[in-house]
N, CA, C and O atoms as a printed pandas DataFrame, in Angstrom:
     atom_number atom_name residue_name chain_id  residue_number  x_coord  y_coord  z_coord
0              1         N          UNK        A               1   -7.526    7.793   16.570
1              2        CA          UNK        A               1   -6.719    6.725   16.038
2              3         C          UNK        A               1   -6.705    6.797   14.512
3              4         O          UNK        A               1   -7.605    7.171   13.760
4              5         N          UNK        A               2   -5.376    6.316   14.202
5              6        CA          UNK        A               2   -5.276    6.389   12.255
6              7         C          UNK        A               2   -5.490    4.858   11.768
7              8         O          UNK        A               2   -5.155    3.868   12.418
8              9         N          UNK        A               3   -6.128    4.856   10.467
9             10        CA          UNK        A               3   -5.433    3.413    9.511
10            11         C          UNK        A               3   -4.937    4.036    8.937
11            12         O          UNK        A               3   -4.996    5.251    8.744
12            13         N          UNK        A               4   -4.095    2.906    8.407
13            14        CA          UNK        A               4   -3.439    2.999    7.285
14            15         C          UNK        A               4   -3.996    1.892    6.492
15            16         O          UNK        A               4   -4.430    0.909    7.092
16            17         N          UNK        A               5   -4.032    1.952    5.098
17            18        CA          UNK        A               5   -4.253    1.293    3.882
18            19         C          UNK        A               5   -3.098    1.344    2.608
19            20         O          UNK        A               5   -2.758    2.397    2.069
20            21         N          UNK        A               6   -2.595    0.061    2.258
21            22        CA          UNK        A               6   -1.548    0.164    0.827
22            23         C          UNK        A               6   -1.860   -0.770   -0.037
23            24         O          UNK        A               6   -2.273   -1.842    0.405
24            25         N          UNK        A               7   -1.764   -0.621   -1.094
25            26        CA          UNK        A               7   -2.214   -1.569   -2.072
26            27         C          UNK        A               7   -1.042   -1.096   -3.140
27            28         O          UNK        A               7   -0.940   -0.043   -3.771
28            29         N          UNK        A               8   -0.284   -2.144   -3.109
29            30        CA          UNK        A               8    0.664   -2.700   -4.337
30            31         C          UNK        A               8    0.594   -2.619   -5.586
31            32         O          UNK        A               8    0.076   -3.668   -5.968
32            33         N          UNK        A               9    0.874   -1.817   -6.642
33            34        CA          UNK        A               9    0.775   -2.505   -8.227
34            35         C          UNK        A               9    2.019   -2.928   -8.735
35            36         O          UNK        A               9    2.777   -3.627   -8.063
36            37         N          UNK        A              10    2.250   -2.592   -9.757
37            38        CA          UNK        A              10    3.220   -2.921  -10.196
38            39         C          UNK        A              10    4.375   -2.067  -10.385
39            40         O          UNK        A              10    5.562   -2.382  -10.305
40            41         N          UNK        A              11    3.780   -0.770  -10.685
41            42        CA          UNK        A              11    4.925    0.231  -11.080
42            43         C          UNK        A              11    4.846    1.261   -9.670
43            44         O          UNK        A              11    5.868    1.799   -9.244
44            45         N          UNK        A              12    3.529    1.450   -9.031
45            46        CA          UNK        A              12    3.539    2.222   -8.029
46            47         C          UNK        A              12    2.787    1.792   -6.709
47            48         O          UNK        A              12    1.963    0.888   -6.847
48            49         N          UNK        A              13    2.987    2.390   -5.287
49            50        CA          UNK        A              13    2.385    1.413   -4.571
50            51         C          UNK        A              13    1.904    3.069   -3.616
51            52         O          UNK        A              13    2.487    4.083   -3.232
52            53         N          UNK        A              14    0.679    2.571   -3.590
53            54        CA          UNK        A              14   -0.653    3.535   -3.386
54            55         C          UNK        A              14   -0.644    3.146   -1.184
55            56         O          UNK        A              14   -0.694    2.082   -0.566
56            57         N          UNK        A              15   -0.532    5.052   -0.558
57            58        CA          UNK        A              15   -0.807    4.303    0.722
58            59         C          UNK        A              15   -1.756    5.534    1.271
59            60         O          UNK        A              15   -1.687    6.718    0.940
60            61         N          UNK        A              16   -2.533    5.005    2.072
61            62        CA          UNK        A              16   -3.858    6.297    2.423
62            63         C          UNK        A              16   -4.350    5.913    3.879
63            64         O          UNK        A              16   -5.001    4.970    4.329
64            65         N          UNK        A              17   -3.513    7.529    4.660
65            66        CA          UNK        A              17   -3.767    7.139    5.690
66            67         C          UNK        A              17   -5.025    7.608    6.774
67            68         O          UNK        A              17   -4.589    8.414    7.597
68            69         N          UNK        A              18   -5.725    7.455    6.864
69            70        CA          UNK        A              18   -7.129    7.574    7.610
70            71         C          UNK        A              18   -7.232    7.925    9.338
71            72         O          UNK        A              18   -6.991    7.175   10.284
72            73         N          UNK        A              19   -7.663    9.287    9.332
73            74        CA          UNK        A              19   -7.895    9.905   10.874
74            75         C          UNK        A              19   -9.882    9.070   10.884
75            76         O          UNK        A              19  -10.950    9.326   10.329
76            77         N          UNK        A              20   -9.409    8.146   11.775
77            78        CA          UNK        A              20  -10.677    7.517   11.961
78            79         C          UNK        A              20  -11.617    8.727   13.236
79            80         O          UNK        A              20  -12.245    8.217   14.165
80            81         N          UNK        A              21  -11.582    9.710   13.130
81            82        CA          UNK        A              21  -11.843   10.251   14.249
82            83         C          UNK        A              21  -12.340   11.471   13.481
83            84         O          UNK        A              21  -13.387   11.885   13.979
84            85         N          UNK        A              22  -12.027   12.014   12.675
85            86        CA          UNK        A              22  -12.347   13.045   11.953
86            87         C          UNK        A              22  -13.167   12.749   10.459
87            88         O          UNK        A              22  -14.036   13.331    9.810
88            89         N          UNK        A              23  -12.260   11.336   10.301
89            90        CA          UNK        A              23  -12.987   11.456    8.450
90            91         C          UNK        A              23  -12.161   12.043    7.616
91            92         O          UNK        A              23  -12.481   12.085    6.428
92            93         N          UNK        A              24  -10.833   12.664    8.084
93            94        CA          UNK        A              24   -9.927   12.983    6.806
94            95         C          UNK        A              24   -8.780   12.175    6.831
95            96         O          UNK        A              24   -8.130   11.796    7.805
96            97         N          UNK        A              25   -8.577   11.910    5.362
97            98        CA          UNK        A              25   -7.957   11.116    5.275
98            99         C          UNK        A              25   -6.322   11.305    3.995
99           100         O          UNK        A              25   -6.506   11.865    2.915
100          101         N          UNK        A              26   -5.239   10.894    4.281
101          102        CA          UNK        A              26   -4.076   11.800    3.645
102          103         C          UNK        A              26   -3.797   10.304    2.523
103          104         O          UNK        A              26   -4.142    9.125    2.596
104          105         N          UNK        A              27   -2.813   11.306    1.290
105          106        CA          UNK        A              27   -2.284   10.031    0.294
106          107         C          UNK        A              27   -0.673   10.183    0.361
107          108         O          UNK        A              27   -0.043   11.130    0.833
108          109         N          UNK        A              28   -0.168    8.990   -0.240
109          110        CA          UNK        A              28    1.179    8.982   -0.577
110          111         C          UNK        A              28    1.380    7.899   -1.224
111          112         O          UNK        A              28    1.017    6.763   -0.920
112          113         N          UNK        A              29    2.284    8.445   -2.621
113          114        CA          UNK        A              29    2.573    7.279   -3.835
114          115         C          UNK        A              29    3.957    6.903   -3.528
115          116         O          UNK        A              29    4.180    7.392   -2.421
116          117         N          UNK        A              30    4.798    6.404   -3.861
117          118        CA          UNK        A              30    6.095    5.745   -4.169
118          119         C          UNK        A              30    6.106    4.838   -4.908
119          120         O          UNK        A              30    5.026    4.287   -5.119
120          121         N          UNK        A              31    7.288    4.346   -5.567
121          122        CA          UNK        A              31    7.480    3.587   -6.961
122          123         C          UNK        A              31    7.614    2.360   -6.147
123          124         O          UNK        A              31    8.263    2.247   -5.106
124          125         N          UNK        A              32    6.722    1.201   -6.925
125          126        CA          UNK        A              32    6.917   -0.342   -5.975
126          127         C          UNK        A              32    8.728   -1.145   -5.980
127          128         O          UNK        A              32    9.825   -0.789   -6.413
128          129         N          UNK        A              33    8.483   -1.701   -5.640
129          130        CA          UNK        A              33    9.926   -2.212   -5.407
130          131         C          UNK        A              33    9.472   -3.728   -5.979
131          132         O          UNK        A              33    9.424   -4.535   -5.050
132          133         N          UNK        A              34    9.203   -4.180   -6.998
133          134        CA          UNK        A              34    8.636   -5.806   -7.740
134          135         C          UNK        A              34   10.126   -6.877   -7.078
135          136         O          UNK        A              34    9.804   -8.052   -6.900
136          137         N          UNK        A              35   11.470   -6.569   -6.773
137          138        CA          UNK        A              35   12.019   -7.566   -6.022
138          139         C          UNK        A              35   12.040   -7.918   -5.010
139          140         O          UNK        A              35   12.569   -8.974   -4.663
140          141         N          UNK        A              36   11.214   -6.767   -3.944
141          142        CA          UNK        A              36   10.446   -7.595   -2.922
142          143         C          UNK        A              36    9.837   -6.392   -2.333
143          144         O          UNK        A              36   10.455   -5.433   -1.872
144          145         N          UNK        A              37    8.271   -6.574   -2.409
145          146        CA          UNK        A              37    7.018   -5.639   -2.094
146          147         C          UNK        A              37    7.230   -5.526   -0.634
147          148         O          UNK        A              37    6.447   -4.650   -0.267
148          149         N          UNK        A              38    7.993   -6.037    0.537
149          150        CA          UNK        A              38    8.149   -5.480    1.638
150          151         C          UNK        A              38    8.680   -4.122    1.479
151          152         O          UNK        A              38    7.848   -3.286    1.832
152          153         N          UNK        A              39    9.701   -3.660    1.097
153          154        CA          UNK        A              39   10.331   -2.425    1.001
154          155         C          UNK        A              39    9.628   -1.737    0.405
155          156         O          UNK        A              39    9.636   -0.642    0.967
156          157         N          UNK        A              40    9.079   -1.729   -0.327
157          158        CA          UNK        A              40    7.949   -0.401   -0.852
158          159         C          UNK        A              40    6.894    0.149    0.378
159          160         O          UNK        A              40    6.551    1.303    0.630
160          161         N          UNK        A              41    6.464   -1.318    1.136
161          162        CA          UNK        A              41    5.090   -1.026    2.086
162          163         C          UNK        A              41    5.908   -0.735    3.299
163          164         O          UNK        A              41    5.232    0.058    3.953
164          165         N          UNK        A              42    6.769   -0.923    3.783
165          166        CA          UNK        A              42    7.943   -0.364    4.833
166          167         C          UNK        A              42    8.075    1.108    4.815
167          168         O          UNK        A              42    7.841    1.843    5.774
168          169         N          UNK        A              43    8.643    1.634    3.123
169          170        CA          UNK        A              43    8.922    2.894    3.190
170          171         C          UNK        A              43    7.858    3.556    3.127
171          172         O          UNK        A              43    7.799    4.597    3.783
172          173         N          UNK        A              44    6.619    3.100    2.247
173          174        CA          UNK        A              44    5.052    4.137    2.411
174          175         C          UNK        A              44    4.710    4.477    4.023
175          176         O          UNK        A              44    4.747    5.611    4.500
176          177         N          UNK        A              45    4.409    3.397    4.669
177          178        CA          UNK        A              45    3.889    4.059    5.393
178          179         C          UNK        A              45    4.719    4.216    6.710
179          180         O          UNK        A              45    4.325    4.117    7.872
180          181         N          UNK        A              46    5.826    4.455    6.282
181          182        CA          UNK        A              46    7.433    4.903    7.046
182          183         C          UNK        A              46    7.024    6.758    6.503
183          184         O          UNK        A              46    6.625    7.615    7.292
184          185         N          UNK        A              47    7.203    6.926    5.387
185          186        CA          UNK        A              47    7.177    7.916    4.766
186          187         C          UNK        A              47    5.875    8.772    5.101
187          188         O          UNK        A              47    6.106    9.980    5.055
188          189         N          UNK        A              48    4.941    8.536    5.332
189          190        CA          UNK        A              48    3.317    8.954    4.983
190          191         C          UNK        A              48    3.478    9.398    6.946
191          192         O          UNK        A              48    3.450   10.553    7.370
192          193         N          UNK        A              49    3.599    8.426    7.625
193          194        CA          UNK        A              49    3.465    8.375    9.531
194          195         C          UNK        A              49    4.621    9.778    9.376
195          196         O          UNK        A              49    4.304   10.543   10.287
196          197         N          UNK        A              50    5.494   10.224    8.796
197          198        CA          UNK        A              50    6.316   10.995    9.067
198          199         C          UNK        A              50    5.998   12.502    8.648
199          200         O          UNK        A              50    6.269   13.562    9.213
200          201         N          UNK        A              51    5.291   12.208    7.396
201          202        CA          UNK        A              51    4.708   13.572    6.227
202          203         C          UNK        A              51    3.667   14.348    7.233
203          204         O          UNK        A              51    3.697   15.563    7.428
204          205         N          UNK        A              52    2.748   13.436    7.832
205          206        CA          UNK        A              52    1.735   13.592    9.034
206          207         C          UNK        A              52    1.659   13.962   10.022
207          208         O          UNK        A              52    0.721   14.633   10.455
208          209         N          UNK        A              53    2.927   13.508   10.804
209          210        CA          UNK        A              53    3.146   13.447   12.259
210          211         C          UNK        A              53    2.478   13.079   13.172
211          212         O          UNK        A              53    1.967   13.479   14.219
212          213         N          UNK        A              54    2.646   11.716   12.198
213          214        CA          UNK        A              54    1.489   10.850   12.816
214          215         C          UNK        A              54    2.308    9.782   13.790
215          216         O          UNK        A              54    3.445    9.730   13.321
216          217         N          UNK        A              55    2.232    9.066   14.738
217          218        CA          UNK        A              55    3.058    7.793   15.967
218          219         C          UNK        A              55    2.920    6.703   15.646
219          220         O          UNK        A              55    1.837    6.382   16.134
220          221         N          UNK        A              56    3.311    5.890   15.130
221          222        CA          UNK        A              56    2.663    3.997   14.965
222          223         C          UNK        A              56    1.829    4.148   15.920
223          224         O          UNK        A              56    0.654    3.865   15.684
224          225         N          UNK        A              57    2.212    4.644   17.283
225          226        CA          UNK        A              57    1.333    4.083   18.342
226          227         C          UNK        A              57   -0.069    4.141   18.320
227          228         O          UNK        A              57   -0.855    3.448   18.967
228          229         N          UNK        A              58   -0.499    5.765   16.852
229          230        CA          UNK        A              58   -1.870    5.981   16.737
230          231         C          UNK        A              58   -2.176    4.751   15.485
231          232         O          UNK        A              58   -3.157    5.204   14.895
232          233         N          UNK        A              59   -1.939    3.926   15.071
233          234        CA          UNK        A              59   -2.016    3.229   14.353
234          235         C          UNK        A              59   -3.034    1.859   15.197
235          236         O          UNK        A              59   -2.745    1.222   16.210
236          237         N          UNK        A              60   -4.099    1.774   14.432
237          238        CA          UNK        A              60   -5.093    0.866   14.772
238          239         C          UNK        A              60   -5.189   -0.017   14.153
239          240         O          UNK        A              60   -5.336   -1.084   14.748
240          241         N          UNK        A              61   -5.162   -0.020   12.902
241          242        CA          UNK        A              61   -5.598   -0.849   11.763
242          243         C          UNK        A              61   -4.476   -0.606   10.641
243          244         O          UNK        A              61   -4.404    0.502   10.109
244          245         N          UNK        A              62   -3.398   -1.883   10.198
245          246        CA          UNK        A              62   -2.814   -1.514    8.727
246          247         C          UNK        A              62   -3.774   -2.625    8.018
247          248         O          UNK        A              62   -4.124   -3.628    8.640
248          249         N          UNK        A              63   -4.289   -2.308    6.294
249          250        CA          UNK        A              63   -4.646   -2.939    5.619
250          251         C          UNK        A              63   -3.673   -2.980    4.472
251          252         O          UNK        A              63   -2.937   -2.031    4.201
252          253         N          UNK        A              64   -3.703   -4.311    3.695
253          254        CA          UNK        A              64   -3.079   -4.401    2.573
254          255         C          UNK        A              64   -3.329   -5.356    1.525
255          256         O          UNK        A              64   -3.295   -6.583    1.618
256          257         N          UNK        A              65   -3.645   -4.487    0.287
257          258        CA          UNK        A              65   -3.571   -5.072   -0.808
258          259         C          UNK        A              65   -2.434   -4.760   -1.683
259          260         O          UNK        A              65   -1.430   -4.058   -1.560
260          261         N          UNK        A              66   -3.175   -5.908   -3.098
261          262        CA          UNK        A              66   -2.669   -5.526   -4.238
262          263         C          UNK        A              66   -3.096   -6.261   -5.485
263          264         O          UNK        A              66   -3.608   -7.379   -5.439
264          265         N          UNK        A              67   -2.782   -5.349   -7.012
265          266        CA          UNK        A              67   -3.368   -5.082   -7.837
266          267         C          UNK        A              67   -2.209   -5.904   -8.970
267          268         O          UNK        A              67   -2.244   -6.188  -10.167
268          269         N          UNK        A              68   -1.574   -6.019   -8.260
269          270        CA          UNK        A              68   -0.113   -6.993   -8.873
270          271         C          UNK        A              68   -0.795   -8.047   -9.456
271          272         O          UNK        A              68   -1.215   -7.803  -10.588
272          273         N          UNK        A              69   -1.040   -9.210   -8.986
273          274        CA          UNK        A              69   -2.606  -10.454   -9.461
274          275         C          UNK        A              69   -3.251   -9.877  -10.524
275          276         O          UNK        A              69   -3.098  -10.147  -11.716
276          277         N          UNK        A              70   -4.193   -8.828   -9.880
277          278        CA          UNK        A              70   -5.688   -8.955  -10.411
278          279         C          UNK        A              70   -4.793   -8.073  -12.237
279          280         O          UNK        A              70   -5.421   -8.435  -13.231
280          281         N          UNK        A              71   -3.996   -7.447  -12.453
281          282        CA          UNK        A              71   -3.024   -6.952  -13.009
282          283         C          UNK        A              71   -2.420   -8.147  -14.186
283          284         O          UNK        A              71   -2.658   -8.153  -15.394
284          285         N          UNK        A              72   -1.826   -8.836  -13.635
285          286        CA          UNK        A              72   -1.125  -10.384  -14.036
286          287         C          UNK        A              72   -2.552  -10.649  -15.061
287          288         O          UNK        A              72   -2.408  -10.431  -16.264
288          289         N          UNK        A              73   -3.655  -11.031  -14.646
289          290        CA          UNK        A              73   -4.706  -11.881  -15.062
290          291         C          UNK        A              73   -5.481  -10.974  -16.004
291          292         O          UNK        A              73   -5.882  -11.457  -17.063
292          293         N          UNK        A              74   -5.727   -9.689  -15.708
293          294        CA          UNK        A              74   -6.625   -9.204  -17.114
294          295         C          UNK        A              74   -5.166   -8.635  -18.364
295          296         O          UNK        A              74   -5.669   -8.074  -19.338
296          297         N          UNK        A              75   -4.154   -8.680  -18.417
297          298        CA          UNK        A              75   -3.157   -8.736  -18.686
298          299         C          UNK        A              75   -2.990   -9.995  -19.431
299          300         O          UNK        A              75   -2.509   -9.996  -20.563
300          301         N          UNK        A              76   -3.359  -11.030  -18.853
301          302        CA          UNK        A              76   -2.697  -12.333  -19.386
302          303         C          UNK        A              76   -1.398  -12.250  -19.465
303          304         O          UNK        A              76   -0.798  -12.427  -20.525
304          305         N          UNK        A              77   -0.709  -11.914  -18.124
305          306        CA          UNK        A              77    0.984  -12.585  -18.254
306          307         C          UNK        A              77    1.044  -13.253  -17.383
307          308         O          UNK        A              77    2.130  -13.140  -16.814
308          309         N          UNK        A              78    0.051  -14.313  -16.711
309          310        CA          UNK        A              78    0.452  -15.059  -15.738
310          311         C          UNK        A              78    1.181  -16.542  -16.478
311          312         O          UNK        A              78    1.382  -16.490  -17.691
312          313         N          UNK        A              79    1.439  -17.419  -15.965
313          314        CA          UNK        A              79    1.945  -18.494  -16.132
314          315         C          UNK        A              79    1.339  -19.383  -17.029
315          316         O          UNK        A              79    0.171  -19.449  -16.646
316          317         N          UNK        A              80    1.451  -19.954  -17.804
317          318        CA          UNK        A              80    0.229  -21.067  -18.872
318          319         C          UNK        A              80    0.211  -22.389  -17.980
319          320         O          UNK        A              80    1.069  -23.042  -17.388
320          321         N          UNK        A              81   -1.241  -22.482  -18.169
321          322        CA          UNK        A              81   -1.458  -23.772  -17.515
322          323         C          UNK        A              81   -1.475  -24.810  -17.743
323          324         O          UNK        A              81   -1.634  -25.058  -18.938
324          325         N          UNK        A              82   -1.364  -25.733  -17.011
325          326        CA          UNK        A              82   -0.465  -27.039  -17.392
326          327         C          UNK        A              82   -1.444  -28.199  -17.582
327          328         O          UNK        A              82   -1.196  -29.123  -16.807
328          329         N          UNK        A              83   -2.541  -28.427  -18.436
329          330        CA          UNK        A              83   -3.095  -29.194  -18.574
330          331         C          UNK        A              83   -2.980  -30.671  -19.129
331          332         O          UNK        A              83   -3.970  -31.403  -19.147
């Protein structure tokens, strides 16, 4: 069985897909899509299950993050707060 793992940034969105059975594990980048992060994580691991020849059906586990936030905040471009 595979995971998959994606984690979001801002400019690129990181996806790594994992043969839980072996221990090796494959990458694939694509540019994020910031008007709506579904289509980036759609096409990764659309793109990555295909590079592989890998089945959803071997798909056990999707995980997902992102770095978009934690990004925003050591950045300081989040929103000012309204005290």
């Amino acid at each position: 069985m595979f995971r998959i793992g994606i984690d979001v940034g801002g400019t690129f969105t990181d996806v790594t897909l994992l043969n839980a059975e072996t221990g090796r594990y494959y990458t694939y980048k694509l540019s994020s899509t910031p008007e709506d992060q579904s289509i980036a994580i759609m096409n990764g691991a659309s793109e990555i299950l295909k590079l592989y020849q890998v089945s959803p059906k071997e798909i056990d586990y999707f995980g997902h993050g992102t770095t978009v936030a934690t990004n925003m905040i050591i950045e300081r471009k989040g929103p000012k707060p309204h005290c």
